[in-house]
DRENZA-245742 format. One record per atom (N, C-alpha, C): atom name; x, y, z; residue in one letter. Coordinates in nm, 2 decimals, always signed. Layout:
<recs>
+----+--------+--------+--------+----+
! at !      x !      y !      z ! aa !
+----+--------+--------+--------+----+
! CA !      X !      Y !      Z !  A !
...
+----+--------+--------+--------+----+
</recs>
This chain:
<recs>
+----+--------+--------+--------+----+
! at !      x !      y !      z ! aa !
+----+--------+--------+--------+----+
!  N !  +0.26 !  -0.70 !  +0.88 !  X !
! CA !  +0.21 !  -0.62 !  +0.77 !  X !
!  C !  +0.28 !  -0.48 !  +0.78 !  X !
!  N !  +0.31 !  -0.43 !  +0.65 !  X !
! CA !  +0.38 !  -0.27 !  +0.70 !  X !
!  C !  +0.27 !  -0.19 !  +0.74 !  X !
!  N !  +0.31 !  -0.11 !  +0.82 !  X !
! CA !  +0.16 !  +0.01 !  +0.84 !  X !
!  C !  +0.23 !  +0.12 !  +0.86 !  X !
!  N !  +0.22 !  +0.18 !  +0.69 !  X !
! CA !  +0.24 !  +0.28 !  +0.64 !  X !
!  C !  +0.20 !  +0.42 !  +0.74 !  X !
!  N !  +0.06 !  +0.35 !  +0.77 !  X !
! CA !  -0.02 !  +0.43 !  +0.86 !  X !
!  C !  +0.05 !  +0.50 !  +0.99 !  X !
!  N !  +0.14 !  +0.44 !  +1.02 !  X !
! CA !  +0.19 !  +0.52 !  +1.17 !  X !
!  C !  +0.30 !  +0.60 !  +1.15 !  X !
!  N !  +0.38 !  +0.55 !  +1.04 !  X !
! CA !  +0.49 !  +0.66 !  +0.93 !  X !
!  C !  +0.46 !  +0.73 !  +0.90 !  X !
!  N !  +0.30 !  +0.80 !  +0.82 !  X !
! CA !  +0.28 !  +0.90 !  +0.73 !  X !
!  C !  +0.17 !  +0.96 !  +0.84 !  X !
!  N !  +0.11 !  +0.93 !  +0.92 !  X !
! CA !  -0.03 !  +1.01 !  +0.98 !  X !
!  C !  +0.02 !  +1.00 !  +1.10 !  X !
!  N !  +0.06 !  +0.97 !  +1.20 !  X !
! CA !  +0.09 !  +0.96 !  +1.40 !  X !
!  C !  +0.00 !  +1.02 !  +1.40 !  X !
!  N !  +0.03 !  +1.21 !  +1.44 !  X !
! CA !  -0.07 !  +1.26 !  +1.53 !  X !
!  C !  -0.08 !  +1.35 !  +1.42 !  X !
!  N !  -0.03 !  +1.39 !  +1.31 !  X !
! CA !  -0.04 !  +1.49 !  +1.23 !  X !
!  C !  -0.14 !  +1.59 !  +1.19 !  X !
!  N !  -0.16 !  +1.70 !  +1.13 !  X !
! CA !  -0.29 !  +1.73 !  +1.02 !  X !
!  C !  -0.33 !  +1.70 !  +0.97 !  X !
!  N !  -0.44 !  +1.68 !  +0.86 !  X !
! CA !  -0.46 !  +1.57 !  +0.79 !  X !
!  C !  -0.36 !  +1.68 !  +0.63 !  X !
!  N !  -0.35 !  +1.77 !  +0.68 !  X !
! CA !  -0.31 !  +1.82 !  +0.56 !  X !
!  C !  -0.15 !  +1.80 !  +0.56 !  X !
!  N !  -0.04 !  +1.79 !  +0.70 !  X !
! CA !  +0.05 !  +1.70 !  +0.72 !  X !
!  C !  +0.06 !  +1.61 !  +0.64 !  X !
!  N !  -0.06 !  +1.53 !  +0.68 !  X !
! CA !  -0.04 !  +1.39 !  +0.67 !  X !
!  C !  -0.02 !  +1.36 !  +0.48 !  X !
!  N !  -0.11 !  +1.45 !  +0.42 !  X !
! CA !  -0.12 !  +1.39 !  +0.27 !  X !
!  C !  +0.05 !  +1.46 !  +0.22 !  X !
!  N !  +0.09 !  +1.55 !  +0.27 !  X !
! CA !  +0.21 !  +1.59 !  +0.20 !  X !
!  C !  +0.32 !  +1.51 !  +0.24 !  X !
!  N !  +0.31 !  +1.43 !  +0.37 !  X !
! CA !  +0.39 !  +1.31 !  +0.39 !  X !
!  C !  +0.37 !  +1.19 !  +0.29 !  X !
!  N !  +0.25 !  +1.15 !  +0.24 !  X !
! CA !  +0.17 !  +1.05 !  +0.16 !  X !
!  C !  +0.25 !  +1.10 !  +0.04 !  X !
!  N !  +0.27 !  +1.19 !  -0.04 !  X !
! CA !  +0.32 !  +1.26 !  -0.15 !  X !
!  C !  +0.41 !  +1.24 !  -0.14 !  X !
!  N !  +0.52 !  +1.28 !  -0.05 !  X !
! CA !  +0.66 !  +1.31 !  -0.05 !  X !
!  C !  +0.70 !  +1.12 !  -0.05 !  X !
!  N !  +0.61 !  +1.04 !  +0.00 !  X !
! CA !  +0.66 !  +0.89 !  -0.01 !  X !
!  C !  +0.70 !  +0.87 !  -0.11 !  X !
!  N !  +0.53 !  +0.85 !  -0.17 !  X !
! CA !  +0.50 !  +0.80 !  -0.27 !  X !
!  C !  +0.62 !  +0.89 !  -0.37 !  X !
!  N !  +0.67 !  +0.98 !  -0.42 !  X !
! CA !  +0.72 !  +1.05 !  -0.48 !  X !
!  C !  +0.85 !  +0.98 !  -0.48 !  X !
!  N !  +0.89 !  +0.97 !  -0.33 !  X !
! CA !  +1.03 !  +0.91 !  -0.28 !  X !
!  C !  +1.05 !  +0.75 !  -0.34 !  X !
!  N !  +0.90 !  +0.68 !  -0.36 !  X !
! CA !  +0.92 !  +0.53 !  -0.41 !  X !
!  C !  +0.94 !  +0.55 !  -0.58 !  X !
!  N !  +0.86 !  +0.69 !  -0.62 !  X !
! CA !  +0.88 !  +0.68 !  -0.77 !  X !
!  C !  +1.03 !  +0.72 !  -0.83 !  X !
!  N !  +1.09 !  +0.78 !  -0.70 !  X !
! CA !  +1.23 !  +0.78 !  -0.74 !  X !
!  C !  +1.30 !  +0.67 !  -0.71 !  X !
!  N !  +1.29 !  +0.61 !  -0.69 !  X !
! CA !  +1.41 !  +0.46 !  -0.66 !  X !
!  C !  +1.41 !  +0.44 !  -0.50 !  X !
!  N !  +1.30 !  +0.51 !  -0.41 !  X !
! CA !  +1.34 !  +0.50 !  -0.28 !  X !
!  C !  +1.34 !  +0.31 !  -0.24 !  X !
!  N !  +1.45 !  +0.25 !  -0.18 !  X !
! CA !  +1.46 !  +0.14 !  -0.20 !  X !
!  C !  +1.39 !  +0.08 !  +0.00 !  X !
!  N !  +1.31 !  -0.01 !  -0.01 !  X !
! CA !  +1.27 !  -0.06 !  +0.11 !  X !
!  C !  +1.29 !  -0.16 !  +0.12 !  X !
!  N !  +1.31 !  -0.19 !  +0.23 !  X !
! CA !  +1.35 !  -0.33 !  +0.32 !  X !
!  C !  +1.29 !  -0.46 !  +0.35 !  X !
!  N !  +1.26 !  -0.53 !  +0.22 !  X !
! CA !  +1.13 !  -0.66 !  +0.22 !  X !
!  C !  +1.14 !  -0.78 !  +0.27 !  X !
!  N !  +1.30 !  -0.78 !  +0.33 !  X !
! CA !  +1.36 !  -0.95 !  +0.35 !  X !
!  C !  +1.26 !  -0.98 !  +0.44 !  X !
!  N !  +1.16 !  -0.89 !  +0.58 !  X !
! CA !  +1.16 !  -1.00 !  +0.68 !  X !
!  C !  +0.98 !  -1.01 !  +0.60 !  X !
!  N !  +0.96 !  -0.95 !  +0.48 !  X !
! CA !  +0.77 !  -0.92 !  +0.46 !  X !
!  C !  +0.72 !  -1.06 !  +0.38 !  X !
!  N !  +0.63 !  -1.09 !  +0.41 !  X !
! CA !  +0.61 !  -1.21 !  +0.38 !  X !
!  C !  +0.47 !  -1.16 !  +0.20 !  X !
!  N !  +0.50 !  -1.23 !  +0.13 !  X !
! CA !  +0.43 !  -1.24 !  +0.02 !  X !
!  C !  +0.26 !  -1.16 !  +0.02 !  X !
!  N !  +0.19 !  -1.20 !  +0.12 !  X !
! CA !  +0.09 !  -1.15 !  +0.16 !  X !
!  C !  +0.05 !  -1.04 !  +0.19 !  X !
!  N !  +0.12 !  -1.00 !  +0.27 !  X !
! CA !  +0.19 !  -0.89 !  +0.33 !  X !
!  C !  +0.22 !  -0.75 !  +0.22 !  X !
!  N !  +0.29 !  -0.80 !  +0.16 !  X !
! CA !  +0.38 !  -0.73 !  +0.06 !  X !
!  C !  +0.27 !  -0.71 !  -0.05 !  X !
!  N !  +0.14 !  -0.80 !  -0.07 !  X !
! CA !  +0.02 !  -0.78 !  -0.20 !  X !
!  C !  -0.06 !  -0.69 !  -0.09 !  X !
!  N !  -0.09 !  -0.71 !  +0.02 !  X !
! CA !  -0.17 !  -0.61 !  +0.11 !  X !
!  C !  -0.16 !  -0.47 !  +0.10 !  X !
!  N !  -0.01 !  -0.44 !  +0.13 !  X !
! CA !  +0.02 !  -0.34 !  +0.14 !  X !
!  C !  +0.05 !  -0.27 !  -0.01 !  X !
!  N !  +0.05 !  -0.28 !  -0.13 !  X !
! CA !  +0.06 !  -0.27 !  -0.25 !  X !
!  C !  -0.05 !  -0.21 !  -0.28 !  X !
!  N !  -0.21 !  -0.31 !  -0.25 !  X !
! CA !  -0.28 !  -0.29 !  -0.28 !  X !
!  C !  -0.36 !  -0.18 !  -0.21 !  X !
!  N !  -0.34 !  -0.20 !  -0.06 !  X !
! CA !  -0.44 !  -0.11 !  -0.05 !  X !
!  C !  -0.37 !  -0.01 !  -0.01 !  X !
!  N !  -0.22 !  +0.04 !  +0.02 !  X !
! CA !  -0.16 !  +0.15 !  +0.02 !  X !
!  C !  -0.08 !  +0.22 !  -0.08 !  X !
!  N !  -0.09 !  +0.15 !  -0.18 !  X !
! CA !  -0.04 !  +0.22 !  -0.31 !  X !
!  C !  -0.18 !  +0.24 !  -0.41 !  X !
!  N !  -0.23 !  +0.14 !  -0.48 !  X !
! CA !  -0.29 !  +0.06 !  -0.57 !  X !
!  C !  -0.41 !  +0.18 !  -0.52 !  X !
!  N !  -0.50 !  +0.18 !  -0.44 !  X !
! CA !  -0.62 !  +0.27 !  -0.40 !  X !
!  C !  -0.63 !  +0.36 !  -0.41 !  X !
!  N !  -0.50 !  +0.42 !  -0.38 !  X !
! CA !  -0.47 !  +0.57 !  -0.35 !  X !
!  C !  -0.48 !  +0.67 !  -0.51 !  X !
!  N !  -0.37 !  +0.54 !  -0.58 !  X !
! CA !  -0.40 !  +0.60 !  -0.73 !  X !
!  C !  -0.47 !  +0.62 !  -0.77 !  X !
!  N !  -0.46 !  +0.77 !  -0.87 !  X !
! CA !  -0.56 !  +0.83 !  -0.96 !  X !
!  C !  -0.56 !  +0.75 !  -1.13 !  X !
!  N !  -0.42 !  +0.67 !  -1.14 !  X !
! CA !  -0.43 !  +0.64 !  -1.23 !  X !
!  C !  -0.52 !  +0.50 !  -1.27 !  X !
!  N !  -0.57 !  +0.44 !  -1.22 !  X !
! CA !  -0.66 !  +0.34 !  -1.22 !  X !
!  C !  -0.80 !  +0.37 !  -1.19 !  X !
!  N !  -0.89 !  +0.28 !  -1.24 !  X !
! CA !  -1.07 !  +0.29 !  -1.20 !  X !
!  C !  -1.08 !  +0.25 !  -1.13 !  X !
!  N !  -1.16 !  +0.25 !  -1.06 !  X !
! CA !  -1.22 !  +0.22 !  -0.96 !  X !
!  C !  -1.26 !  +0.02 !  -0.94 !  X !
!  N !  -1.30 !  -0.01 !  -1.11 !  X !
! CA !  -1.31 !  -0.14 !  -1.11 !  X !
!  C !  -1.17 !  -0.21 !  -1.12 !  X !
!  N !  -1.11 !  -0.15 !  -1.14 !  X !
! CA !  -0.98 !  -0.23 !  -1.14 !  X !
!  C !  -0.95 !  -0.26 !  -1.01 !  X !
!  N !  -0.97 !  -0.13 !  -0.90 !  X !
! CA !  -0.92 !  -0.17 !  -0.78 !  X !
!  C !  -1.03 !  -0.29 !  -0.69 !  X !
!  N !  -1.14 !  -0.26 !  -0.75 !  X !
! CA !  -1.22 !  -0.41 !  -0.70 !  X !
!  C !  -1.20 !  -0.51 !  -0.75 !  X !
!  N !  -1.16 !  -0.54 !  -0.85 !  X !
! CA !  -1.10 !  -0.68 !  -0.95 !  X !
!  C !  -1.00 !  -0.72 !  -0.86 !  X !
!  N !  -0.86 !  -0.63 !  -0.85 !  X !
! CA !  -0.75 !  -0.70 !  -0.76 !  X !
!  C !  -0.79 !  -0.69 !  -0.64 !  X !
!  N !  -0.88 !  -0.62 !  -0.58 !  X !
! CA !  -0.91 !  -0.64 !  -0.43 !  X !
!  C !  -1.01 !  -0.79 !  -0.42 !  X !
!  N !  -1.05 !  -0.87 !  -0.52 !  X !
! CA !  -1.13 !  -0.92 !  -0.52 !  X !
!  C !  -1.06 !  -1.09 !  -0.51 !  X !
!  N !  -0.94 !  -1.05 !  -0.65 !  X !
! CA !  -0.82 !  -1.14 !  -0.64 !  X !
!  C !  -0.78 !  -1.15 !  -0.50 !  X !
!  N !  -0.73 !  -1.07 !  -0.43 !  X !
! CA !  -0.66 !  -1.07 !  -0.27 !  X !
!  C !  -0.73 !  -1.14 !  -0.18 !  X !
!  N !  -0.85 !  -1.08 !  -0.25 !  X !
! CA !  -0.93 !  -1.13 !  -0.10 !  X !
!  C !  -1.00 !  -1.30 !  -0.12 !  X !
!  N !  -1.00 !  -1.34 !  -0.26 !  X !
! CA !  -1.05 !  -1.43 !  -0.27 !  X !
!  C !  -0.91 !  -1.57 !  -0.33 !  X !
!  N !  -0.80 !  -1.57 !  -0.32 !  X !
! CA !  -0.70 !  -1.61 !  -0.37 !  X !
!  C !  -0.57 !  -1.60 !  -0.30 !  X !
!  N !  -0.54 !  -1.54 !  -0.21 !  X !
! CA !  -0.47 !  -1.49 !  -0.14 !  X !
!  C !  -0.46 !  -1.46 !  +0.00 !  X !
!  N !  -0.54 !  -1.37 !  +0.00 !  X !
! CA !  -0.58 !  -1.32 !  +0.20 !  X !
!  C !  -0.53 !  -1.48 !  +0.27 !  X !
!  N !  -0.65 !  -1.56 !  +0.25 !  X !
! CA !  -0.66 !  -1.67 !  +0.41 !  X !
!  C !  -0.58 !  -1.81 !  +0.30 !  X !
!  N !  -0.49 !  -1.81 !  +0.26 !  X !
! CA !  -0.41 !  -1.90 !  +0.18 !  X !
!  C !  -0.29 !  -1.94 !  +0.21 !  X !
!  N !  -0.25 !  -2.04 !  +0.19 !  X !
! CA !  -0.09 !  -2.07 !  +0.21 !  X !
!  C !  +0.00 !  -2.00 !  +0.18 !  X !
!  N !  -0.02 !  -1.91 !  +0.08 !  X !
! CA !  +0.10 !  -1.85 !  +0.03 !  X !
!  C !  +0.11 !  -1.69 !  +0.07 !  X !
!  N !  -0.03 !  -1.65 !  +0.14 !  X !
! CA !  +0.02 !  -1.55 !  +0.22 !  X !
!  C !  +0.12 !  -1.54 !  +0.36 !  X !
+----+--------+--------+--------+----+
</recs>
């Protein structure tokens, strides 16, 4: 799984930490290009979901339980994760 979490937070502030979160996420909305050959399908809806997908303000809240709901019930413990 990627874990964004030790790239953007280590030991930091928490106020660090969100302006590293920003500067990513900012860096992905410009074309920042990442490395998915070795991430497996699962993986890659995991990390989407709950490190992109959550965070945003542009979605409700039910949306994010609808596709967390998909993940978790369709995906998570499945073959094609």
């Amino acid at each position: 799984m990627l874990n964004l979490s030790i790239i953007l937070y280590g030991t930091l502030s928490k106020k660090d930490a969100e302006a590293k979160r920003d500067k990513y996420i900012l860096d992905i909305k410009n074309g920042l290009k990442a490395d998915f050959k070795n991430v497996s399908f699962g993986n890659l809806i995991h990390s989407w979901l709950f490190e992109t997908i959550r965070i945003s303000n542009k979605i409700k809240p039910s949306t994010f339980e609808r596709y967390e709901g998909i993940y978790r019930n369709y995906i998570k413990d499945s073959t094609i994760y």
